[in-house]
C-alpha atoms as one frame of an Amber mdcrd trajectory, in Angstrom:
protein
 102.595 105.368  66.230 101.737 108.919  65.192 105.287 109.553  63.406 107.718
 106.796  62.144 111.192 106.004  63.586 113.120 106.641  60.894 111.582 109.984
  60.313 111.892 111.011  64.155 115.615 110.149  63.952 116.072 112.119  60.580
 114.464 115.049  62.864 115.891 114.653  65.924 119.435 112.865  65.727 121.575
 114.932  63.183 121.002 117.916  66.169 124.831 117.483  67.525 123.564 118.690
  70.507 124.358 117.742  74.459 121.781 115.253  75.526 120.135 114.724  71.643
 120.302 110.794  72.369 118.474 110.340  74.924 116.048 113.441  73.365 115.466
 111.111  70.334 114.883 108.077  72.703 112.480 109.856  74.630 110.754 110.896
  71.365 110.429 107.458  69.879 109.305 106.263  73.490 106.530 108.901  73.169
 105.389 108.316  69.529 104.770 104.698  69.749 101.851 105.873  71.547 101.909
 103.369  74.067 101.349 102.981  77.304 105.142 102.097  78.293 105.843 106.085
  77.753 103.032 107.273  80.409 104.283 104.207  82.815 107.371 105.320  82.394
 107.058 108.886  83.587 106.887 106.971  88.005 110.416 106.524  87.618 113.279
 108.324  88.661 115.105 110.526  86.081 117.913 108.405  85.820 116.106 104.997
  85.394 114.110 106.824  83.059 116.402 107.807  80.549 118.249 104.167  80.435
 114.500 102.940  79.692 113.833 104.977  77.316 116.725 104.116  75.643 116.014
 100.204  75.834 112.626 100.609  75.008 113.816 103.107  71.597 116.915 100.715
  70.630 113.602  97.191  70.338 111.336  99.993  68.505 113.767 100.271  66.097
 114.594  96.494  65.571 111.106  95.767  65.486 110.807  97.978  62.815 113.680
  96.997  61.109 112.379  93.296  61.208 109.208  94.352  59.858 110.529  95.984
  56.638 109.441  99.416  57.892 112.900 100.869  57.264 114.719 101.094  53.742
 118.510 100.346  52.944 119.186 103.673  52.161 118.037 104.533  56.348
């Protein structure tokens, strides 16, 4: 993963701007450098966006479960 989670949420999230959720999900999707983010490009624009969002929401408690994130994030 070229950039953590916590920092692409200290980026991206504090942006109160229309859409900035599923913007950060997208981001995290594409970071992890995986190949879930290029598979996930086939689908539909709709589908894409709630997978994005599933796939962000386990990044984020598998980084949490592996200490990656401090009590003050």
């Amino acid at each position: 993963m070229s950039a953590s989670v916590p920092d692409l949420l200290a980026e991206l999230y504090p942006r109160q701007l229309p859409g900035a959720p599923s913007k950060v999900a997208a981001a995290i999707t594409k970071a992890s450098g995986t190949s879930f983010a290029a598979g996930m490009n086939i689908l539909p624009a709709d589908r894409r966006a709630g997978m994005h969002a599933v796939y962000a929401f386990c990044r984020v408690v598998d980084d949490i479960a592996d200490g990656l994130w401090t009590p003050e994030q």
